[in-house]
Biotite code that builds the C-alpha atoms (Angstrom):
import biotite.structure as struc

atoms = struc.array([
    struc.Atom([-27.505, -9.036, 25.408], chain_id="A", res_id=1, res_name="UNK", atom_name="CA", element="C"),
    struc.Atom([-27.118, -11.579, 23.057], chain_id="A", res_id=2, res_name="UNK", atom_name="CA", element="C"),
    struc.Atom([-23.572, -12.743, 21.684], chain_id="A", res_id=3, res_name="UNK", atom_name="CA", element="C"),
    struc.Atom([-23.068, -14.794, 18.801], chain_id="A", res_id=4, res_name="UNK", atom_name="CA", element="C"),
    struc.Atom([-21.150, -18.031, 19.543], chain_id="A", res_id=5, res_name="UNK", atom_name="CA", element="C"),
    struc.Atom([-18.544, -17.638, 16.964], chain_id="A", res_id=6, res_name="UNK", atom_name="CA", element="C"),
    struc.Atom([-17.861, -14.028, 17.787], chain_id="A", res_id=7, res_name="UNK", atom_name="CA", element="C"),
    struc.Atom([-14.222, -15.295, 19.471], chain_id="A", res_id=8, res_name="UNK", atom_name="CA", element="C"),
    struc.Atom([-13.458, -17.297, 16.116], chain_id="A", res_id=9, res_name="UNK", atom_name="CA", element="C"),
    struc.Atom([-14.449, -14.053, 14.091], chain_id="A", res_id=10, res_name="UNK", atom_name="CA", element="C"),
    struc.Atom([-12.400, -12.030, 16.151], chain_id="A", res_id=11, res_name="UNK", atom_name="CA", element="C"),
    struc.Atom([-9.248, -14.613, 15.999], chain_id="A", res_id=12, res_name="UNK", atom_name="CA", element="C"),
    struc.Atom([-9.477, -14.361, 12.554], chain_id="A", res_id=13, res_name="UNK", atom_name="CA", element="C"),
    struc.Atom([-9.515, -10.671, 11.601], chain_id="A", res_id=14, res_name="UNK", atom_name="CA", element="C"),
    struc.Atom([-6.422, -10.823, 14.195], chain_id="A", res_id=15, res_name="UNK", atom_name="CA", element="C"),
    struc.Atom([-4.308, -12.955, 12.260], chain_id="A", res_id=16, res_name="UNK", atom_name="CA", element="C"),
    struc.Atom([-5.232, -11.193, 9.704], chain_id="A", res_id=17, res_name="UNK", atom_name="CA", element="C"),
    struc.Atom([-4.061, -7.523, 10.872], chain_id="A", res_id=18, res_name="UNK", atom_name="CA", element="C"),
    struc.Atom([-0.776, -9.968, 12.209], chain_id="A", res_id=19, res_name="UNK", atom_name="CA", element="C"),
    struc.Atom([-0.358, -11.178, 8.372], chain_id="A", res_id=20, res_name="UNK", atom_name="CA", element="C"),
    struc.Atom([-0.602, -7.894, 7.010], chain_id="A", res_id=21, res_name="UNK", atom_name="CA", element="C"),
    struc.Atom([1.770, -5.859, 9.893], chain_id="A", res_id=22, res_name="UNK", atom_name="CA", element="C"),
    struc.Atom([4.258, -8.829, 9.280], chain_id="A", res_id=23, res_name="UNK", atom_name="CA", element="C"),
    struc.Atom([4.062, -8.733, 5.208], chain_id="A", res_id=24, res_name="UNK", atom_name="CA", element="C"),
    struc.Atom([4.807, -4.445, 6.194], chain_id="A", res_id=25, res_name="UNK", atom_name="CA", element="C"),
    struc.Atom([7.810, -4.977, 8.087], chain_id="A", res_id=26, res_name="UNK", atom_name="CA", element="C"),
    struc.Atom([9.169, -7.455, 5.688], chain_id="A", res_id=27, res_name="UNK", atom_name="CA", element="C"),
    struc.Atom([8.900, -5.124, 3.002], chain_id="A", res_id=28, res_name="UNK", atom_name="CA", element="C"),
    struc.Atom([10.168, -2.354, 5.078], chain_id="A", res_id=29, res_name="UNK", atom_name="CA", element="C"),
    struc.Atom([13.414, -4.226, 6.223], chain_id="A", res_id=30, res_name="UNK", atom_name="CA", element="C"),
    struc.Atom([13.863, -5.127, 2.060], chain_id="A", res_id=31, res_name="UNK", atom_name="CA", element="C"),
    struc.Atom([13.632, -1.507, 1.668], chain_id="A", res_id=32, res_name="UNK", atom_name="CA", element="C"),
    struc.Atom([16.523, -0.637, 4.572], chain_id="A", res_id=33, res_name="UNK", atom_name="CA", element="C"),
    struc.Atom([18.847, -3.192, 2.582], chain_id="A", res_id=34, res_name="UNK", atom_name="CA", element="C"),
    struc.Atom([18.427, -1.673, -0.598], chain_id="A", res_id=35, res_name="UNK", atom_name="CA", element="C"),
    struc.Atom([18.511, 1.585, 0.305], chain_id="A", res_id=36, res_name="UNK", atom_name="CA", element="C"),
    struc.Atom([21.655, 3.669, -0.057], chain_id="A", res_id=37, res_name="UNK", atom_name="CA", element="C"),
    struc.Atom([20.765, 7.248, 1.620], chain_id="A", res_id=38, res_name="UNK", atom_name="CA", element="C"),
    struc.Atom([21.297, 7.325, 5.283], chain_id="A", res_id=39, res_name="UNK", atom_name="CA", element="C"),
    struc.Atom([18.693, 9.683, 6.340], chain_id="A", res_id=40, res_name="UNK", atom_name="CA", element="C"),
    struc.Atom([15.701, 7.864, 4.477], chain_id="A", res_id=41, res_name="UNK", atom_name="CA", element="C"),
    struc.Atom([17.356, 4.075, 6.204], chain_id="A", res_id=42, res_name="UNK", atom_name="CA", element="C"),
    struc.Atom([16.608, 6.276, 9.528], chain_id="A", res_id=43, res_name="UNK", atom_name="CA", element="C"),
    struc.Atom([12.896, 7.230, 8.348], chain_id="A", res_id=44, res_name="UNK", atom_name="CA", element="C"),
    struc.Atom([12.311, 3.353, 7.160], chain_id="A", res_id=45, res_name="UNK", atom_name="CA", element="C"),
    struc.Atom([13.811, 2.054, 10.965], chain_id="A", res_id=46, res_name="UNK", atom_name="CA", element="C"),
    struc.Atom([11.707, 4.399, 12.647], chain_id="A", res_id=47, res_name="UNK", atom_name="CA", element="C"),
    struc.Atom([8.730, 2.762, 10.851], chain_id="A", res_id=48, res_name="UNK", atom_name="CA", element="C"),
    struc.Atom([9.801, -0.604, 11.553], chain_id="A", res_id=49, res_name="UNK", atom_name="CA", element="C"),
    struc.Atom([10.082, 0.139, 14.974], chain_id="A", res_id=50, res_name="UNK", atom_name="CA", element="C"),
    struc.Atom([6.361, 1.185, 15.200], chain_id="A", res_id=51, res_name="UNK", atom_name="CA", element="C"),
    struc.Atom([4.961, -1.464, 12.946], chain_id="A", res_id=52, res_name="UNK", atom_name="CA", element="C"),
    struc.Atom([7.275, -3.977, 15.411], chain_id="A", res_id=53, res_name="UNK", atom_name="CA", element="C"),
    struc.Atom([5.434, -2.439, 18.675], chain_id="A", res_id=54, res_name="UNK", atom_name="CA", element="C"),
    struc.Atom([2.059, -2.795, 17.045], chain_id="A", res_id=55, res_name="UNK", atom_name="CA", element="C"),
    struc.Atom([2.522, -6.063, 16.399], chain_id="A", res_id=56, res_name="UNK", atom_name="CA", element="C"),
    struc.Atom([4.035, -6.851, 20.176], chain_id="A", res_id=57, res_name="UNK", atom_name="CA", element="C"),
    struc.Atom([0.481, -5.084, 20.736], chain_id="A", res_id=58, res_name="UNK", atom_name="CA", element="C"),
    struc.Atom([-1.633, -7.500, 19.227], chain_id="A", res_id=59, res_name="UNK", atom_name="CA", element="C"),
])
């Protein structure tokens, strides 16, 4: 089996960017919980958050 040297940078770097993209998620979600005024959608929103938040613990 042959592995390419650079396959760890590769791999760092389509980490970082799942990370970037999760974070940029949750940030938008969270703006989204502030502005929102109906309770049971805030719940829906949190709920995501909470799963995005775990995935990115994940990673």
């Amino acid at each position: 089996m042959v592995v390419e040297p650079d396959a760890d940078f590769k791999e760092s770097i389509v980490d970082a960017q799942v990370k970037e993209k999760i974070k940029n998620e949750i940030a938008a979600i969270e703006a989204k919980i502030r502005k929102e005024k109906q309770f049971n959608i805030k719940l829906k929103l949190s709920t995501k958050l909470k799963d995005l938040k775990s995935n990115l613990s994940k990673i």
